[in-house]
C-alpha positions in Angstrom: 10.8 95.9 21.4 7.9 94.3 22.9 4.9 96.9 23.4 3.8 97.2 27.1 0.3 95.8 27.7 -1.6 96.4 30.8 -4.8 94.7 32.2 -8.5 95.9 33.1 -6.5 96.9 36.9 -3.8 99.0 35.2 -1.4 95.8 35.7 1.7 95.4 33.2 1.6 91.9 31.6 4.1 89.6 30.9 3.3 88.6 27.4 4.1 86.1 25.3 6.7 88.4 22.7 8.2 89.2 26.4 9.0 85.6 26.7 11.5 85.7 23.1 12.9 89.1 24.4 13.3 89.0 28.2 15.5 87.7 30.9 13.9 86.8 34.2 15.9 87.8 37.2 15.0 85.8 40.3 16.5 85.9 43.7 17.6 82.9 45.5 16.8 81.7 48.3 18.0 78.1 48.3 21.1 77.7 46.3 20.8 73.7 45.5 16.7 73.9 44.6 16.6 77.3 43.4 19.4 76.6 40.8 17.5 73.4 39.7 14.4 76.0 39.4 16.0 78.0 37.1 17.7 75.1 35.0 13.6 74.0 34.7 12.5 76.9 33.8 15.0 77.6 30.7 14.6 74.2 29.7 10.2 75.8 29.5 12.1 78.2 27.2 11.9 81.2 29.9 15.4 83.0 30.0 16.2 83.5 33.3 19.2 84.4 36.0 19.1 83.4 39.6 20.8 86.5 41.7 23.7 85.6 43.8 24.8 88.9 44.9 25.7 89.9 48.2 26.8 92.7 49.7 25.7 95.8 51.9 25.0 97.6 48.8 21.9 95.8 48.5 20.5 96.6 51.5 21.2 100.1 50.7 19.3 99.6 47.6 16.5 98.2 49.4 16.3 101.1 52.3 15.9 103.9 49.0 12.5 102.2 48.4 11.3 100.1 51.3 10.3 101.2 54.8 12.5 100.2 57.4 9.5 99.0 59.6 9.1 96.8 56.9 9.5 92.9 56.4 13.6 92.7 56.0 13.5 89.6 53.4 11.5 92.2 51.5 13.8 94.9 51.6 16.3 92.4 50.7 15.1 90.4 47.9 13.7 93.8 46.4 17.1 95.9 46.9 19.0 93.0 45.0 16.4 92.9 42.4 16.8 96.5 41.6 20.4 96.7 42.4 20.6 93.9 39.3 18.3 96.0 37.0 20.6 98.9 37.7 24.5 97.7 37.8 23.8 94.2 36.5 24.1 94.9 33.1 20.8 94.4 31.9 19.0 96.1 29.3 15.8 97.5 32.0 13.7 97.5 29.0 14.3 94.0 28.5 13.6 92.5 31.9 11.2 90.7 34.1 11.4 90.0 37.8 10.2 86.9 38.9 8.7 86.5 42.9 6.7 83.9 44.6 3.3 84.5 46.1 1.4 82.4 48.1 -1.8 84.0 48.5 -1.4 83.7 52.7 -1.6 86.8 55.2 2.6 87.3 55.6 5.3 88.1 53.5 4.7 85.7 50.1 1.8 88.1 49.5 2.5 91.6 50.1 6.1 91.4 48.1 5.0 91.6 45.0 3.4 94.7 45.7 6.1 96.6 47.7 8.2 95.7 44.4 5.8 97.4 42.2 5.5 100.4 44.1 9.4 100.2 44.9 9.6 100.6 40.9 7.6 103.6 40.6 9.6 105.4 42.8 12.9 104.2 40.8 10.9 105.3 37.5 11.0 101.8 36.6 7.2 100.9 36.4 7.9 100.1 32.6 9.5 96.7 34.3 7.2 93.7 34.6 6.9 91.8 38.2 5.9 88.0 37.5 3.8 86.3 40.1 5.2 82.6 41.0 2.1 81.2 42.4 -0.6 78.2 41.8 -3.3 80.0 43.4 -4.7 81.6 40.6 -3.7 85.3 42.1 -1.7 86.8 39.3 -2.2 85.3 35.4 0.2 86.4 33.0 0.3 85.5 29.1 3.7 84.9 28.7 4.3 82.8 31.7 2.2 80.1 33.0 2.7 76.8 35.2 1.8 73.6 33.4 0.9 70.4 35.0 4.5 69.1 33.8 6.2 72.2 35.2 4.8 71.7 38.6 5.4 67.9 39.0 9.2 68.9 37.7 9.3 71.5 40.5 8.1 68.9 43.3 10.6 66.2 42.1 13.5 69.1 42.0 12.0 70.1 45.7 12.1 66.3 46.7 15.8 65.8 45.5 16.9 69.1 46.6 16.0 68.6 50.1 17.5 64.8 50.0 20.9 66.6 48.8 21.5 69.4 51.2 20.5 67.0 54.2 23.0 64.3 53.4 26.0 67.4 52.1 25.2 68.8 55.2 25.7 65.6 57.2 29.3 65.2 55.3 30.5 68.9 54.5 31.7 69.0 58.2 34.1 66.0 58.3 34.8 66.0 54.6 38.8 65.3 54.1 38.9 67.2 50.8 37.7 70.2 51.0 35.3 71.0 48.4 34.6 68.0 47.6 30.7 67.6 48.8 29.9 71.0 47.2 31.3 69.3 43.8 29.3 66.5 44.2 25.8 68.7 44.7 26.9 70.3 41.0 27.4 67.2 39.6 24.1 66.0 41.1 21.9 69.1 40.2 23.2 69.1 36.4 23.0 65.4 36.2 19.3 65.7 37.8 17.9 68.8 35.4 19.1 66.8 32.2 17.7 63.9 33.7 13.9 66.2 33.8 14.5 67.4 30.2 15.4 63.2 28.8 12.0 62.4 30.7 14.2 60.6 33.6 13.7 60.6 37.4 9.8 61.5 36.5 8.4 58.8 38.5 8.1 57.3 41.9 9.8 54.1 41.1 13.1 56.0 39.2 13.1 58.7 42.1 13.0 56.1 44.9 16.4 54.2 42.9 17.8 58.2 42.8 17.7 58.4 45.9 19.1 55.6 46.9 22.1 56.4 44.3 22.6 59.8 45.8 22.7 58.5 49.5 25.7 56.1 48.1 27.2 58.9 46.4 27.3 61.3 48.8 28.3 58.7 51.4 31.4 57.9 49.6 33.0 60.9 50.4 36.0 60.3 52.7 35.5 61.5 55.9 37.3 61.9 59.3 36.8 63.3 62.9 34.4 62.3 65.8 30.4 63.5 65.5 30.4 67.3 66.2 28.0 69.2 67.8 24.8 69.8 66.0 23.0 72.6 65.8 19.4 73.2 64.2 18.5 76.2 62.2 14.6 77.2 61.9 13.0 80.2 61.5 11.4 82.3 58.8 12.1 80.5 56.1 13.9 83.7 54.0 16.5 84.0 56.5 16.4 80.4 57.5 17.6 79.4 54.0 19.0 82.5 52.0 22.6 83.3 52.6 22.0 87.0 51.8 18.9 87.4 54.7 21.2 85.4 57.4 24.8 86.5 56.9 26.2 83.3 55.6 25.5 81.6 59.0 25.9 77.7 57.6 29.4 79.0 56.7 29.7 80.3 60.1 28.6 78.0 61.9 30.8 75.5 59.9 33.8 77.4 61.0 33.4 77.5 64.4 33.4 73.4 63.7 29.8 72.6 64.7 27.3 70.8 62.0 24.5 72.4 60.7 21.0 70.8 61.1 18.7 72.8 58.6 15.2 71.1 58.4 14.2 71.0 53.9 12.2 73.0 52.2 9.0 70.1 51.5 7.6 70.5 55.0 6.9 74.1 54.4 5.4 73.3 51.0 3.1 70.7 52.5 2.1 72.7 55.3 1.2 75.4 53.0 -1.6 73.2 51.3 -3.0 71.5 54.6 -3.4 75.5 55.7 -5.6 75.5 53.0 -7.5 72.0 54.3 -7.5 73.3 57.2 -9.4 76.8 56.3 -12.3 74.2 55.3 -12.4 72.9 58.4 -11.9 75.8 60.2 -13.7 78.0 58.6 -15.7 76.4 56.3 -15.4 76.2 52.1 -15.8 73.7 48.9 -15.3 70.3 49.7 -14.1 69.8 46.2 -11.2 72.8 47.5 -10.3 70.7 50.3 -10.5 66.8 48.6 -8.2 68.5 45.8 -5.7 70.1 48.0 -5.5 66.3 50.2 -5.0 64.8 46.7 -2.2 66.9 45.6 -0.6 67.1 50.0 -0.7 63.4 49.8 1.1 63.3 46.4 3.9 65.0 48.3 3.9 63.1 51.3 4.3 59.9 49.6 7.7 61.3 48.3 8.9 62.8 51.5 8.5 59.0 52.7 10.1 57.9 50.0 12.8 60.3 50.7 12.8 59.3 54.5 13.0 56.0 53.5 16.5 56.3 51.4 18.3 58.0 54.2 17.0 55.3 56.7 18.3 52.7 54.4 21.5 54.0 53.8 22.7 53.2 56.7 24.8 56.4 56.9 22.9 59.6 57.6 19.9 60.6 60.4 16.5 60.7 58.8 14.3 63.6 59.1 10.2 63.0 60.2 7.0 63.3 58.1 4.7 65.6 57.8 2.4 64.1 60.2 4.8 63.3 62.6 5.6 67.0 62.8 1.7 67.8 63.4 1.7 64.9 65.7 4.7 66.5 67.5 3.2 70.4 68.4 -0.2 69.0 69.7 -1.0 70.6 73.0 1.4 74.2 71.5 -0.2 75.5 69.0 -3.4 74.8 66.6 -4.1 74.5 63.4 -5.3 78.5 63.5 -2.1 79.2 64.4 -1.1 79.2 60.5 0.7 83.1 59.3 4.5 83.0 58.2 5.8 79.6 59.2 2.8 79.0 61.9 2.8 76.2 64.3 5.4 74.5 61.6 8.1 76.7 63.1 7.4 75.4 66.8 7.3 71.9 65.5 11.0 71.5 63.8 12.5 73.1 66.8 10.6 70.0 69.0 11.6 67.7 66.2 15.2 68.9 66.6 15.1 68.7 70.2 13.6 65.3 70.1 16.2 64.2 67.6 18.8 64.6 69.8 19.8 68.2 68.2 18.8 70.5 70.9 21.1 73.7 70.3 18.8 75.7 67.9 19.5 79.2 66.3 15.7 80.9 65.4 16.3 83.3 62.6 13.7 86.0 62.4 13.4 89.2 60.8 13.5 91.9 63.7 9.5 92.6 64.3 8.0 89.5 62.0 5.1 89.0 64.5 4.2 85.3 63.4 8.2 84.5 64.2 7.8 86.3 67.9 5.0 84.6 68.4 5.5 80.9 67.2 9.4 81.2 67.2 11.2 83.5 70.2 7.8 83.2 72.0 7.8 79.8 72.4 11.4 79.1 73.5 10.2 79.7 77.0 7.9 76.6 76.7 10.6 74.5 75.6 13.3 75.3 78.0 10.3 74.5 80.7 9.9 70.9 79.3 13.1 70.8 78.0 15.9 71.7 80.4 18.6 70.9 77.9 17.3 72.6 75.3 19.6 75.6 74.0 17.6 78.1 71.8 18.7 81.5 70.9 16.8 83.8 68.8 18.8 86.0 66.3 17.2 89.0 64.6 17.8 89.9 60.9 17.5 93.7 60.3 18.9 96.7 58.7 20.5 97.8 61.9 21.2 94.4 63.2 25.4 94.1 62.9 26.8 90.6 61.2 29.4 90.4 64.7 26.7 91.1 67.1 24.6 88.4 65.4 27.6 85.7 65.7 28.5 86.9 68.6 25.6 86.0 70.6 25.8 82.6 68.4 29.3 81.9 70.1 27.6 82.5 73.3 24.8 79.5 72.6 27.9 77.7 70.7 30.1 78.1 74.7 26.9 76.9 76.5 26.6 73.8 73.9 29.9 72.8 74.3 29.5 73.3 78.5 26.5 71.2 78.2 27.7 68.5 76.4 30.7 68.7 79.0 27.8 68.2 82.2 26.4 65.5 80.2 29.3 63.6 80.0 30.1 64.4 83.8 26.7 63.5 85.2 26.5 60.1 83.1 22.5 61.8 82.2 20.2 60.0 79.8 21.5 61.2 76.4 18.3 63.8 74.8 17.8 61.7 71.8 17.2 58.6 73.6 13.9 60.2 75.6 10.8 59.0 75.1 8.5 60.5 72.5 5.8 59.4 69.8 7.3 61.0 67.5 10.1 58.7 67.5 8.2 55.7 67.8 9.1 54.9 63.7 12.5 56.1 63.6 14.7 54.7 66.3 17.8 56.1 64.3 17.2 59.5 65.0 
């Protein structure tokens, strides 16, 4: 058995013997990028399993250790991380957890420490919590991100994002059932063996994968006239996770509308122009901010790569850039305006309205102050500039009950379909046609 080693803060260690002994539990928040994560990391030679359980138990779990005042994705992802430790079949003494931690002022920072103190009061403090993070917060000698690693990750990220947005453009109409979720496995697998050959590692190869998985994916038989769309946003645990929003893609799928759920790379980008924009702000090392541009410019240049595929393929709506998101929330928010999801939030539900997908659902933990501020606080704007527009906010909470959540999404759901209904009565310029910089590149919105 590995011996326990702490550091000069009382801090158990991840070492290197725990990397040949222990599994890794992580939980998931995005199935498709998340299960390329994990593939990537056991190909580093980490043994790892992504959680997948759901059920109330885990927010049982969670409540034994966890203030209910307290962020729900935290209660969540730490109820199912200790729920696996205890009924997952896992030797305790010969596990890790794995978490993210971004170094910011919300959630991403204080989880790691709620799980440490969650397993104390378990009398599980013998457990070591590994930080996910490439700020320098939390080093560990077992685990570490290398250069290769990280560029691995941002490719996964890239093609991850490019999957779910075109699945999600053919899951609705799909004639076989099944048969776009089989074709995101086949992709994913096909994509992590592709990383461990030393494939799909450069800009040139990714830009022809893309353009291969737009033709896949497009070849999926189809039928049925264009749906109703309708955008999901909000804090990005419950915007993405199935466990923190109860499923709702499947939901919404079954009431026979088509999910619009804006990727994963916008968040990541406008986590390192926060950090650009301290320096200005603020003030800081130039070197700080001329290395964070580097590495945010890196990125962008594969979301328009990215961008580029979908526009090309003739078959699917292109999401914007980066910049065309900042460009978009000028004159609602600032660049201070920067805990949880920040003025990012406020711009994907513009971009959605803009894009001719104005029903919105904002997920939000019940009491996440940067989500009431920059999410259900803002819908009031919109619907000012933006008659049309069709927002609901839904809370995510211990309390909250999974029919009283859908039902007031079948309420939005009877005012999209009545609105659609007016439009096609009063012969009104169709919402994705009106006029907007932000469409000014990307007439096929």
């Amino acid at each position: 058995m590995a011996k326990l080693v702490y550091d000069d803060t009382g801090r158990l260690l991840f070492t290197k013997e725990m990397k040949e002994e222990y599994t890794l539990l992580m939980p998931q928040m995005l199935p498709v990028h998340f299960g390329m994560m994990q593939k990537l990391l056991q190909r580093e030679g980490y043994k790892v399993d992504m959680l997948t359980t759901n059920h109330r138990g885990l927010v049982d779990e969670g409540l034994k250790y966890v203030h209910n005042d307290t962020c729900y994705p935290a209660l969540l992802v730490i109820g199912q991380l200790i729920d696996a430790v205890k009924h997952g079949g896992y030797d305790p003494h010969k596990v890790g957890l794995l978490i993210t931690q971004t170094g910011g002022g919300c959630r991403a920072s204080n989880y790691i420490h709620l799980l440490r103190k969650a397993l104390e009061k378990a009398d599980l403090a013998y457990i070591p919590v590994v930080s996910v993070n490439l700020s320098g917060l939390e080093k560990n000698p077992g685990f570490s991100l290398t250069l290769s690693f990280v560029r691995k990750a941002v490719f996964a990220m890239m093609y991850g994002d490019l999957i779910v947005n075109v699945a999600n453009q053919v899951r609705p109409y799909e004639v076989e059932p099944g048969a776009t979720d089989a074709m995101i496995q086949r992709w994913s697998r096909q994509l992590v063996e592709g990383f461990q050959a030393g494939k799909g590692m450069s800009r040139g190869q990714m830009r022809k994968i893309f353009d291969l998985i737009c033709a896949d994916f497009a070849s999926i038989p189809v039928e049925g006239s264009p749906k109703i769309r309708v955008g999901v946003v909000g804090e990005i645990y419950v915007k993405f996770a199935p466990l923190g929003n109860n499923n709702l893609e499947e939901f919404l799928l079954r009431e026979g509308v088509e999910p619009v759920v804006p990727g994963l790379t916008d968040f990541i980008i406008f986590k390192i122009y926060n950090r650009v924009a301290d320096v200005d702000l603020y003030g800081g090392k130039w070197v700080k901010k001329a290395a964070c541009r580097a590495f945010m410019g890196y990125i962008e240049g594969c979301q328009r790569d990215m961008i580029a595929a979908l526009q090309k393929s003739g078959r699917f709506r292109a999401p914007g850039t980066f910049q065309d998101l900042h460009k978009l929330v000028q004159g609602y928010l600032g660049d201070g305006n920067k805990m949880g999801e920040g003025w990012l939030l406020t711009a994907e539900m513009l971009e959605l309205i803009h894009s001719g997908t104005n029903n919105i659902v904002c997920t939000q933990p019940f009491g996440c102050l940067p989500n009431h501020i920059v999410g259900k606080g803002m819908i009031r704007k919109l619907k000012d500039e933006y008659p049309y527009s069709n927002v609901v906010a839904i809370d995510y909470d211990p309390g909250a009950t999974k029919i009283n959540q859908e039902n007031r999404i079948k309420l939005m759901l009877a005012n999209a379909k009545g609105l659609v209904q007016q439009e096609s009565t009063s012969h009104r310029e169709p919402l994705q046609e009106k006029k907007h910089p932000r469409l000014a590149h990307a007439s096929n919105l």
